[in-house]
N, CA, C and O of each residue as an XYZ file, in Angstrom:
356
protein
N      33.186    -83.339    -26.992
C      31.950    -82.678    -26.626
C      31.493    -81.825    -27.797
O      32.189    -81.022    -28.418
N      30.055    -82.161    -28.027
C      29.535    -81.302    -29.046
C      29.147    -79.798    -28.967
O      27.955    -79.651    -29.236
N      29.775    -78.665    -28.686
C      29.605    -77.393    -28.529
C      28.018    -76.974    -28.837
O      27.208    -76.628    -27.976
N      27.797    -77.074    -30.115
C      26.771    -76.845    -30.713
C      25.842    -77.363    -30.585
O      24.886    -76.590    -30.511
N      25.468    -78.963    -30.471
C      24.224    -79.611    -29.765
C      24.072    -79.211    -28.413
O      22.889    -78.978    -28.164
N      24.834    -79.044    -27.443
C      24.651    -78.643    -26.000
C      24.101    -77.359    -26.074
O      22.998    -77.348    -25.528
N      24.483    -76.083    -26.610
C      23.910    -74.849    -27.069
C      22.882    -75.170    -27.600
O      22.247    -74.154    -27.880
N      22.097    -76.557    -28.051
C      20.186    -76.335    -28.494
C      19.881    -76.720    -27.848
O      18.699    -76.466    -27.612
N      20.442    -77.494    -27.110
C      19.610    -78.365    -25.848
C      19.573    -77.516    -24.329
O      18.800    -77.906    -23.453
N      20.367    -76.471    -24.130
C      20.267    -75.217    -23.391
C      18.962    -74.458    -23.798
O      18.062    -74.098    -23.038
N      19.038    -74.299    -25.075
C      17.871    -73.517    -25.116
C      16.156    -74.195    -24.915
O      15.078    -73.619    -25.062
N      16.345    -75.085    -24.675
C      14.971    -75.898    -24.160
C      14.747    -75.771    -22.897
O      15.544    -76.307    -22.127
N      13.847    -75.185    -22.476
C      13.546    -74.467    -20.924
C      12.311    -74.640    -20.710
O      11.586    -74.879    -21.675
N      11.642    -74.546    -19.097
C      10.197    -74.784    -18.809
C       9.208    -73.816    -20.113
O       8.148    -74.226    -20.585
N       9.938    -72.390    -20.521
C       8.527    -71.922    -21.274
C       8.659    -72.190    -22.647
O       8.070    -71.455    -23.439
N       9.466    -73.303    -23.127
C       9.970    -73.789    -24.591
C       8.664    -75.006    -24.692
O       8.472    -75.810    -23.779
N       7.803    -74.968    -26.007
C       7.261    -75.641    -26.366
C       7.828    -76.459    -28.011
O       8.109    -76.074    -29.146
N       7.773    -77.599    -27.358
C       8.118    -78.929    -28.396
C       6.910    -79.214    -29.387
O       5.813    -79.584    -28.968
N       7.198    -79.010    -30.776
C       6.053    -80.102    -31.486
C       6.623    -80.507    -32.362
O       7.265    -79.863    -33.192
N       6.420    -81.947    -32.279
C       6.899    -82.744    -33.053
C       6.254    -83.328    -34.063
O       5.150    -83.704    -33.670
N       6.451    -83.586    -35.235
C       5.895    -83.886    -36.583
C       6.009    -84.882    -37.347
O       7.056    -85.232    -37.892
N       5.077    -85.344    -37.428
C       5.389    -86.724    -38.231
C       5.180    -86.533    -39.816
O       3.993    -86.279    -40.019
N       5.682    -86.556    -40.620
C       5.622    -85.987    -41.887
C       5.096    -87.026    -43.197
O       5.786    -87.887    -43.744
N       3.866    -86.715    -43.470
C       4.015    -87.468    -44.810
C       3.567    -87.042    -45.857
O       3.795    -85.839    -45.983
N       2.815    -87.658    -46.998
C       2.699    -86.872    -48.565
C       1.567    -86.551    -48.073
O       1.095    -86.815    -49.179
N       0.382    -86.132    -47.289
C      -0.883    -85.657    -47.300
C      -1.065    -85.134    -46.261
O      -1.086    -83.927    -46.020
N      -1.254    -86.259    -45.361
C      -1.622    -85.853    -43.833
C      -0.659    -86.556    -42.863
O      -0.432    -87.728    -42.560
N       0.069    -84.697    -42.310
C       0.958    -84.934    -40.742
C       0.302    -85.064    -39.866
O      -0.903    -84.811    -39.853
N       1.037    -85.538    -38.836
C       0.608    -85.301    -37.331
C       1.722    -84.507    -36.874
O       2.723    -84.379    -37.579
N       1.574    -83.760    -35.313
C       1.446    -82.921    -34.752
C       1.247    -83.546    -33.273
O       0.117    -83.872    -32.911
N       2.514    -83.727    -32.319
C       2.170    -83.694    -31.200
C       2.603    -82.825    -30.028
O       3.607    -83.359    -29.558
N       2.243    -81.535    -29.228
C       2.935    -80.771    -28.551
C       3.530    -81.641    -26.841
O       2.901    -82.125    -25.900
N       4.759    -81.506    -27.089
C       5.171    -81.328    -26.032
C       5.881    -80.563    -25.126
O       5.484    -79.410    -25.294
N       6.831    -80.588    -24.137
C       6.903    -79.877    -22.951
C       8.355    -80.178    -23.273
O       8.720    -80.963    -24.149
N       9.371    -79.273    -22.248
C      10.849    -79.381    -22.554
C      11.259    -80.971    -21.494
O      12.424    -81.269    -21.233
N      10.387    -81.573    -21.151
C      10.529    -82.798    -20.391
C      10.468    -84.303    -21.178
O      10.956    -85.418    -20.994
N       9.597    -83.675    -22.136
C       9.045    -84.735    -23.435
C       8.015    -85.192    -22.854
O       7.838    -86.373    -23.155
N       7.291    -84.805    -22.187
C       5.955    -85.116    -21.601
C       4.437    -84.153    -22.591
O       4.033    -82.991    -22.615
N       4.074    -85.329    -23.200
C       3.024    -84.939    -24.049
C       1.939    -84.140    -23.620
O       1.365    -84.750    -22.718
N       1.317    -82.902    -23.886
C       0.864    -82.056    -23.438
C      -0.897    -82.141    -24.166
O      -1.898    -81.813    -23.529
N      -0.906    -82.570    -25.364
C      -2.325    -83.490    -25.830
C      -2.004    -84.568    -27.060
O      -0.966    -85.032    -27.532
N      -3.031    -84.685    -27.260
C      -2.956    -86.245    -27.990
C      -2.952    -85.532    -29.614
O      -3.844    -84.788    -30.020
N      -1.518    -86.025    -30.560
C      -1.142    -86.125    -31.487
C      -2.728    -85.398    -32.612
O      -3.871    -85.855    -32.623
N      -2.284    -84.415    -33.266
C      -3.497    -84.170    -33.856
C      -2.894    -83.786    -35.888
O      -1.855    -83.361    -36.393
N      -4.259    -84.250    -36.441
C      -3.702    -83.990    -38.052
C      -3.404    -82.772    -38.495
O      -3.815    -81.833    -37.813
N      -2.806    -82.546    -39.442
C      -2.058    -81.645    -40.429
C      -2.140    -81.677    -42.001
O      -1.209    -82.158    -42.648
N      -3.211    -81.183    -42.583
C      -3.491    -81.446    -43.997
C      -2.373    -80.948    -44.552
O      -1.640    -80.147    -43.970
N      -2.182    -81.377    -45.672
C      -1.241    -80.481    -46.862
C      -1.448    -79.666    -47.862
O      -1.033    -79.749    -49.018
N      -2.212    -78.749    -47.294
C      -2.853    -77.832    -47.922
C      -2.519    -76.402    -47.123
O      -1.625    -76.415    -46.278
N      -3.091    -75.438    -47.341
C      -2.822    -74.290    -47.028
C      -3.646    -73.536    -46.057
O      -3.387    -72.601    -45.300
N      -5.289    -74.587    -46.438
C      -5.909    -74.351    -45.228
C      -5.401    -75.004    -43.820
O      -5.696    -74.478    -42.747
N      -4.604    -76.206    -43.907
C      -4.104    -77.450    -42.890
C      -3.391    -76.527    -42.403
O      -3.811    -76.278    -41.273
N      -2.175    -75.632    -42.785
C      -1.043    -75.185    -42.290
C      -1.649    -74.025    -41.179
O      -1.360    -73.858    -39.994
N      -2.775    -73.173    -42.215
C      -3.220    -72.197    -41.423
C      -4.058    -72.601    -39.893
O      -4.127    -71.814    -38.949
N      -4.671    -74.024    -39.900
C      -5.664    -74.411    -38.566
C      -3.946    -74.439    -37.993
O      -3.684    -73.461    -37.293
N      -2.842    -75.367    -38.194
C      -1.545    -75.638    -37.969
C      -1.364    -74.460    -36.793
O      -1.542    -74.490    -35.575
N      -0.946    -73.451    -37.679
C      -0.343    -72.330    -37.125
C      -1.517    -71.984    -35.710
O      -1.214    -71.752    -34.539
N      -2.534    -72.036    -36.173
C      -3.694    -71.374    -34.949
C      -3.643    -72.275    -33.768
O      -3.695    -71.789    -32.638
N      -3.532    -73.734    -33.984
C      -3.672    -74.671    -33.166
C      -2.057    -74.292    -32.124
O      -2.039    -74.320    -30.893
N      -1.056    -74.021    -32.858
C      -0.091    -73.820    -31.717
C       0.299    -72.508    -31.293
O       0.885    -72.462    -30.211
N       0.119    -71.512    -31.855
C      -1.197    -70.185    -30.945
C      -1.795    -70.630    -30.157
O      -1.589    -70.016    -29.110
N      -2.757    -71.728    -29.988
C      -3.978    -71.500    -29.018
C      -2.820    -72.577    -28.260
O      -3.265    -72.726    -27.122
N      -1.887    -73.168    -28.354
C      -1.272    -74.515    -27.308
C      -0.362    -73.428    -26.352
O      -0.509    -73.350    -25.133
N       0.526    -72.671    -27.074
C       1.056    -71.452    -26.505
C       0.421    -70.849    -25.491
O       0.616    -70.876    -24.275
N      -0.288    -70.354    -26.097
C      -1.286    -69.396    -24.832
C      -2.288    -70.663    -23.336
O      -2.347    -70.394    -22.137
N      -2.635    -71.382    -23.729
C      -3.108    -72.686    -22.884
C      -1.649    -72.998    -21.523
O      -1.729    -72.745    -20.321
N      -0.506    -73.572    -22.237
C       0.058    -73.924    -21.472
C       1.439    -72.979    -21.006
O       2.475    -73.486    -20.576
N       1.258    -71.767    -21.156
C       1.972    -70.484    -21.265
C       3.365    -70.819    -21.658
O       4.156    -71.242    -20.815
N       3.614    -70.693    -22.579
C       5.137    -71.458    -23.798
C       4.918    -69.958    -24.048
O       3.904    -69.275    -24.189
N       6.451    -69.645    -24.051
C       6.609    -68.055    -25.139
C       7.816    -68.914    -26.051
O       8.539    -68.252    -26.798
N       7.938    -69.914    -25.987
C       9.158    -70.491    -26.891
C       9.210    -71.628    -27.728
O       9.044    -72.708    -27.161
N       9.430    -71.632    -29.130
C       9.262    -72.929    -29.931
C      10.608    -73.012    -30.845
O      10.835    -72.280    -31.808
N      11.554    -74.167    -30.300
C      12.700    -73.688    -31.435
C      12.379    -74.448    -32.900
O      11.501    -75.258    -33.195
N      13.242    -73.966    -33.536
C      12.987    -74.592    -35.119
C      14.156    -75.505    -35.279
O      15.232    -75.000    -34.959
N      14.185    -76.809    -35.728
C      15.573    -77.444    -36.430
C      14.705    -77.984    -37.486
O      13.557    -78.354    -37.730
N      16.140    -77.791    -38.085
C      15.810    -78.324    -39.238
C      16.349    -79.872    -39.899
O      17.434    -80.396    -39.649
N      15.240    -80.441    -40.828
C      15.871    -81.772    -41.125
C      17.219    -82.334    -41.092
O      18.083    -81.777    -41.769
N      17.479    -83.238    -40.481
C      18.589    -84.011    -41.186
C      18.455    -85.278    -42.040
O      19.161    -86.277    -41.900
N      17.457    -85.126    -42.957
C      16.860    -85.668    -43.595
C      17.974    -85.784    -44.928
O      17.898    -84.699    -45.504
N      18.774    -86.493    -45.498
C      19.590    -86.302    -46.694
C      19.065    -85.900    -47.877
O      19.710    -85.086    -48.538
N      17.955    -86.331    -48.308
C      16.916    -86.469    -49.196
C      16.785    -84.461    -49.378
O      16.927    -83.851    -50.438
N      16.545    -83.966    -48.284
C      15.280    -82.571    -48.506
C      16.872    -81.652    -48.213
O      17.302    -81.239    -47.136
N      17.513    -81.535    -49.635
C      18.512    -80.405    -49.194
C      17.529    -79.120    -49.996
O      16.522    -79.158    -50.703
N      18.414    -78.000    -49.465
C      17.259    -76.558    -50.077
C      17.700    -76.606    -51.310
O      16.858    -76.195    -52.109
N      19.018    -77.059    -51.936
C      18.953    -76.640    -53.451
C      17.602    -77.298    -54.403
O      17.297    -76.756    -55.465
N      16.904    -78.434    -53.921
C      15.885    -79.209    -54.438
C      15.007    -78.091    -54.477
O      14.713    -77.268    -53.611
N      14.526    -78.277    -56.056
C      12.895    -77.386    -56.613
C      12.115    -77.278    -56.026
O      11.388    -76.305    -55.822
N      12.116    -78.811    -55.427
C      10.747    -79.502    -55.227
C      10.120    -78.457    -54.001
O       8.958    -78.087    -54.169
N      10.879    -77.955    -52.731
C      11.250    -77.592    -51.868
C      10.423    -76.439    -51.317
O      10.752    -75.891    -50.265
């Protein structure tokens, strides 16, 4: 038994909001969901820019407050490629 995956998957509860990200070199998507995995609206873009991040941030502010979420956890990649010692980063 995985101690530690069961402890993140505890913390996903009715007021935990999911968004999931599809990542690429320009433009992400962005789809919020619910701790059920039940999509809450339809997948929306994510420029790579600084203005993109900032609508980003507002858009799940305004999803928060809409579907009353006080909770969004963070994980991070397990992507092999994107370790933090990379510059690029």
């Amino acid at each position: 038994m995985n101690h530690n995956r069961n402890h993140k998957i505890n913390q996903v509860t009715e007021s935990t909001l999911i968004i999931g990200v599809d990542i690429a070199k320009k433009t992400h998507y962005a789809c919020p969901i619910d701790y059920r995995g039940r999509e809450l609206q339809k997948a929306f873009r994510v420029q790579q820019t600084k203005h993109g991040f900032e609508t980003f941030y507002s858009a799940i502010r305004a999803l928060m407050a809409e579907f009353n979420k006080t909770n969004i956890p963070l994980a991070e990649s397990r992507n092999p490629r994107l370790k933090k010692e990379d510059p690029d980063l």
